[in-house]
C-alpha positions in Angstrom: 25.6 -32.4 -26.8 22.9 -30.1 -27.8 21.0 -31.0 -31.2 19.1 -29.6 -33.7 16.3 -31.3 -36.3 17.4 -31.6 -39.8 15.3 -29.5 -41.9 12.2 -31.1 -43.2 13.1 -34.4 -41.8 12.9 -36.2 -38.0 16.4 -36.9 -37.8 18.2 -34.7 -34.9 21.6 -33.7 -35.9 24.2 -32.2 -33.7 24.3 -28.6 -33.2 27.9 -29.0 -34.6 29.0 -31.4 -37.4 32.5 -32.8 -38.5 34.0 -32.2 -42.2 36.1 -35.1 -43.1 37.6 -33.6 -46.4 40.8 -32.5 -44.7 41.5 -36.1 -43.6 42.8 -36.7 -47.2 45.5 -34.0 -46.5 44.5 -31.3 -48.5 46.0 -29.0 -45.6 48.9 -30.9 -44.7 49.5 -34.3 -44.6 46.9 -36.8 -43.7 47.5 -39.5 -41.0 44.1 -42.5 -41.6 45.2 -43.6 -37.7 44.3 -40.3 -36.0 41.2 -39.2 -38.7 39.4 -42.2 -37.3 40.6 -41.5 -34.0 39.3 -38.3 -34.5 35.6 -39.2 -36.0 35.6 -41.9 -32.7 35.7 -39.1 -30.6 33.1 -37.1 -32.1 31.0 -39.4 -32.0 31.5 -40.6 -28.3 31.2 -37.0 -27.4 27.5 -37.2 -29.3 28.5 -35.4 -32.6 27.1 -37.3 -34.6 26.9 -35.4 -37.8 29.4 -36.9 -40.2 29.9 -35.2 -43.6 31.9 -36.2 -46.3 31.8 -36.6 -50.8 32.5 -39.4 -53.2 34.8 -36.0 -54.4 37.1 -36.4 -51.7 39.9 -38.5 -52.3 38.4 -39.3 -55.0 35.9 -41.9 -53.0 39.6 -42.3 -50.4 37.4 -40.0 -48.3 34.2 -42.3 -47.9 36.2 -45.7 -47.4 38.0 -43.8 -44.6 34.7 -43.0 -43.0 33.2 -46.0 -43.8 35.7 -48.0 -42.0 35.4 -45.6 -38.7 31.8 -45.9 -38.3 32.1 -49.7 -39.0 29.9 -51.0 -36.1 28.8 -47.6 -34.9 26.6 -47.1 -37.7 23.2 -46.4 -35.3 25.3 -43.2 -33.3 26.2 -40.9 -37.0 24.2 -39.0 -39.1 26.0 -39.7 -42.2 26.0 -37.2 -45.4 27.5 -37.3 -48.5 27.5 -35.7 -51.6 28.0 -36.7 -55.2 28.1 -34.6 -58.7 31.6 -32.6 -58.6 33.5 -34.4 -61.1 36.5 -34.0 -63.4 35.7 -33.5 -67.1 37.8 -35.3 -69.5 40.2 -32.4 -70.0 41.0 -32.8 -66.2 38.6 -29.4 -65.7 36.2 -29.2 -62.7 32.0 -29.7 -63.5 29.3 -31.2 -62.4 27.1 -34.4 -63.1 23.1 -34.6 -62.4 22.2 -36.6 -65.0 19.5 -38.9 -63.4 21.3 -41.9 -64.3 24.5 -40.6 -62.9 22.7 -40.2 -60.1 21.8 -43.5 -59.2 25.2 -44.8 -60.1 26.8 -42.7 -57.6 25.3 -43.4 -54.7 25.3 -47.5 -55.3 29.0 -46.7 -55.0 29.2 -44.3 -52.1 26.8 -47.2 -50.3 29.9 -50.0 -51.0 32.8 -47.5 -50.1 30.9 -46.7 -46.9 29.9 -50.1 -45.9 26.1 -49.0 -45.6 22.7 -49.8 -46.7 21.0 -46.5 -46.6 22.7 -42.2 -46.2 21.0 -40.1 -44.5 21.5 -37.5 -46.1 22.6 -37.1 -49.6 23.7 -34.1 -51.4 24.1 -32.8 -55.2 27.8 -31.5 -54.5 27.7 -28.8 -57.5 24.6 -28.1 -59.4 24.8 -29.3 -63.1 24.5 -26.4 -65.6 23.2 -28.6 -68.5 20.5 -31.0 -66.4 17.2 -29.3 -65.1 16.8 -29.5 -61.2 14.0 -30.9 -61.8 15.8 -34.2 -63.6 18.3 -34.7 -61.1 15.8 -33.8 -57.8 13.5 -36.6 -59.2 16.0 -39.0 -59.3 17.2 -38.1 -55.5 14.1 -38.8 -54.9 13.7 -42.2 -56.4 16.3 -43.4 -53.9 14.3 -41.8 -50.9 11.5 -44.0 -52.0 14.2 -47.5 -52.2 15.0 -46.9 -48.5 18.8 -45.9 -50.1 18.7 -42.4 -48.8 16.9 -40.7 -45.9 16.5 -36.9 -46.5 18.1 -35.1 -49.5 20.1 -31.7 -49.6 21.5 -29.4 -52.5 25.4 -27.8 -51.9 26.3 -24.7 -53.7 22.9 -23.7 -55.3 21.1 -20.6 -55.6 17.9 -19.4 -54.4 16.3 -19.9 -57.5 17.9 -23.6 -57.6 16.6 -24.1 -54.2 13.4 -23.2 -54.9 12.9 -25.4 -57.9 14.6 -29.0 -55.9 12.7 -28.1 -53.2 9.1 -28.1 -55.4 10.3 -31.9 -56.5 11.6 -33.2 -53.2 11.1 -31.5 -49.6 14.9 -30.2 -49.2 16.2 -31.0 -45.8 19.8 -29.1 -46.5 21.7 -26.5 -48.5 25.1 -26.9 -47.7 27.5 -23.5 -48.4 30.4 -21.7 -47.3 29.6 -19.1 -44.6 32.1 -18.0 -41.9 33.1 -14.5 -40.8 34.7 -13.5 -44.1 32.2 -15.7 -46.3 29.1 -13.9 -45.6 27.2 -13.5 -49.3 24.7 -16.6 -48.1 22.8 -13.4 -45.7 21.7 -12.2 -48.9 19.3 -14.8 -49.8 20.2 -18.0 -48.8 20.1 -18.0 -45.6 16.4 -15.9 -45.3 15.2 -18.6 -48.0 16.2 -21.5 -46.3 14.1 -20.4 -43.2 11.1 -20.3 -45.6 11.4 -23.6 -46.7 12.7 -25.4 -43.6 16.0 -26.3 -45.0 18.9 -26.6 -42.7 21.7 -24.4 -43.5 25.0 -26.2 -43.3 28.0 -24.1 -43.2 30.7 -25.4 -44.7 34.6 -23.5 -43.9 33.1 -21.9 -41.3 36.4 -21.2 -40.0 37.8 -19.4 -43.3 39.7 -23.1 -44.2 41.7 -22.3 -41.0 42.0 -18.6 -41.5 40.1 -17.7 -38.4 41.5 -19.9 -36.3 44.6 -17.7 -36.4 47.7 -20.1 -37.3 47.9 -18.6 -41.1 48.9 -14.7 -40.9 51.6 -15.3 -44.1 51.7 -17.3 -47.2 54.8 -19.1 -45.2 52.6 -20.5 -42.9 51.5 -23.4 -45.2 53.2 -25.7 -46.8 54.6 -26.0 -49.8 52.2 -28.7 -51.2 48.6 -27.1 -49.0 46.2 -26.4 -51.6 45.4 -23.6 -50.0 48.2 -21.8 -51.8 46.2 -22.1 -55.0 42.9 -20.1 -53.3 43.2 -16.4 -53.9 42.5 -15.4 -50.4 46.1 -17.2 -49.7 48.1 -14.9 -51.8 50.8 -13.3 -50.2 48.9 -9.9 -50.9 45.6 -11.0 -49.9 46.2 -12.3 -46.9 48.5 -9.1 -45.4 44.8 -7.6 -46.2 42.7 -10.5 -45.0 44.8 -10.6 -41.7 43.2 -7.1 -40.4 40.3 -9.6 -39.2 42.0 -11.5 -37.0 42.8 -8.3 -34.4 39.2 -7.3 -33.3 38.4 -11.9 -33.3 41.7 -12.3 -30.9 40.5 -9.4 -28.7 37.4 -10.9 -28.4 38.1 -14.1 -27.6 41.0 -13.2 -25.1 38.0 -11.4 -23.4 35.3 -14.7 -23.7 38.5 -16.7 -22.4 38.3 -18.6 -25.8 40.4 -19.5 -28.7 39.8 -17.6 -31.8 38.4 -20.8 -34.0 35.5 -21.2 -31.0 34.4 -17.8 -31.8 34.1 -18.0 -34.7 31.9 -21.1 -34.8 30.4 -19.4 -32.0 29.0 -16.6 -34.4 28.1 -18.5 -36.7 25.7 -20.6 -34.4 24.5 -17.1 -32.5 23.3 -16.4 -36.3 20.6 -18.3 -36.8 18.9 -22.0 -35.1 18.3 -22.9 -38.5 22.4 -23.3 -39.2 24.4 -25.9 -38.4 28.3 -25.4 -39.1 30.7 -28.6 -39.8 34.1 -27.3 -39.7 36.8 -29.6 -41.1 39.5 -31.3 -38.8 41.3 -34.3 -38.8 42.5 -34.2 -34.9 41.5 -35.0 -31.9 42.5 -31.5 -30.1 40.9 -29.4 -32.3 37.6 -31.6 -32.3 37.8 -31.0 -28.7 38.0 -27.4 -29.0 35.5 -27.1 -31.7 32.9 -29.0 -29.4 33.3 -26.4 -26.6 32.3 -23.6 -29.2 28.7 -24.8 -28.5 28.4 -23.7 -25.2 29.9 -20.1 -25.4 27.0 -17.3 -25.7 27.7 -14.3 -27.7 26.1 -11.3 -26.6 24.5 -9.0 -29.2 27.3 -6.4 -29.1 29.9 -9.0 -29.4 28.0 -10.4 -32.4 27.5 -6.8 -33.7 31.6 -5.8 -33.0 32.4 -8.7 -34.8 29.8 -7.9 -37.6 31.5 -4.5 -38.2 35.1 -6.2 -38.3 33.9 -8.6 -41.2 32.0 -6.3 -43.2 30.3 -8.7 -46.6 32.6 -7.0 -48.7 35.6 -7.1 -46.4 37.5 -10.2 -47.6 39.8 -9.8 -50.6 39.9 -12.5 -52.8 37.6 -15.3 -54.6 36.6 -18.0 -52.2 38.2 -20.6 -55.1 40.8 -20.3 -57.9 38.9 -19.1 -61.0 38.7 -22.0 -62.8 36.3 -23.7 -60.0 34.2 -20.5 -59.5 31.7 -21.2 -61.7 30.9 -24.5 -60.4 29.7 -22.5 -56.8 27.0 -20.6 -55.8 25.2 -21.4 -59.4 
């Protein structure tokens, strides 16, 4: 397994991390017997960059995780994330009130069954408490041996900036894949600055890329992919155009299309580390094997030109969670 450092940190991370938040059947229905199966084989192939959220199953997710990594706890890198809430009226937001703060991870440390994360991220950035507030108190937990490094998911430049003049930064965790490409803009050149990690979240287009959706009939009736505009029946009879020139490419690399994929993601930059979502042990497998396949740089351009930034039709969540992202 090949690793990289965490940014601003000296914990080594694998070059490819595991998203658990499918294992609470989001995308079909979840099966608790083979999502630990599955994290037990990441981590005796030496992934051992575990990410999950207290949002996830609404804390299902962590207990899950927490009970897989039960006596493994030395061999995992484990992240979580807190701060993407429900409001009252059953709407998304976001919570980085300092005190919030500290709650949240004394539970995420009893659902996991652990004394210390290693690296714990504001999920969505909180509109109506300064960076500055919420950063600090991040930071407080740092200095109580409670947290290891500290990260920042969904947050701007300018955001970034500001945590990062409170508390060294060691991750910003957001979507980027082959038809999620805005992060070039800024995020990713900024990041490199400061020495923060880049975690790419849905860096297989929530299963787009890997090729099994090509029709709204392809998923089932309860996937909440069906509420995502770039799953609309019209959307994705556009959105499918990408998948030609990534089949091609692979067939040619003798690869599936989902290791390409990750594949260009990793050829984009050593300071990104992609954590695609699965909750089974044969596409963990094939994930894995996307570490070892070199692009070359007119592959990475071809596939460039096929995803153009403004190529994907659609928001990359239903409108009422799009302000909540990329604040």
């Amino acid at each position: 397994m090949k690793h990289r450092r965490l940014g601003n940190s000296s914990i080594e991370i694998s070059a490819i991390g595991l998203g658990c938040m499918t294992m609470i059947g989001l995308y079909g229905a979840a099966d608790d017997t083979e999502s630990i199966a599955t994290i037990h084989q990441a981590i005796d192939a030496g992934l051992n960059f575990i990410d999950t959220s207290d949002a996830y199953g609404n804390g299902s997710n962590e207990e899950l995780v927490g009970r897989a990594i039960a006596g493994r706890r030395e061999d995992v890198v484990l992240a979580t994330k807190f701060g993407n809430v429900r409001k009252p009226d059953g709407k998304p937001g976001a919570d980085g009130r300092p005190e919030f703060v500290i709650e949240a991870c004394e539970a995420s440390l009893k659902r996991l069954g652990v004394e210390c994360i290693d690296l714990y991220y504001q999920h969505r950035v909180d509109p109506d408490v300064p960076i500055e507030d919420t950063v600090g108190a991040m930071a407080r937990l740092v200095d109580q041996g409670k947290a290891r490094a500290l990260g920042l998911s969904e947050a701007a430049e300018a955001t970034l900036r500001r945590a990062h003049a409170v508390h060294p930064i060691a991750a910003l965790q957001t979507e980027y894949s082959l038809w999620t490409r805005f992060a070039e803009d800024a995020l990713l050149p900024v990041c490199a600055e400061l020495g923060t990690t880049f975690v790419a979240y849905s860096p297989l287009g929530r299963g787009f890329l890997a090729g099994a959706v090509r029709a709204l009939d392809d998923l089932g009736e309860s996937d909440r992919r069906r509420d995502h505009p770039r799953f609309t029946a019209e959307n994705i009879a556009h959105n499918t155009a990408l998948l030609g020139p990534i089949d091609e490419i692979a067939a040619a690399k003798g690869c599936g299309p989902a290791q390409l994929a990750l594949a260009w993601t990793m050829a984009k930059t050593d300071n990104l580390v992609p954590i695609p979502g699965t909750k089974r042990r044969d596409h963990l497998a094939d994930n894995i094997a996307a570490i070892d396949i070199a692009l070359t740089a007119g592959e990475i351009a071809a596939l460039d030109a096929a995803a153009a930034p403004d190529f994907t039709a659609g928001e990359r969540y239903p409108k009422g969670q799009m302000p909540m992202v990329n604040i």
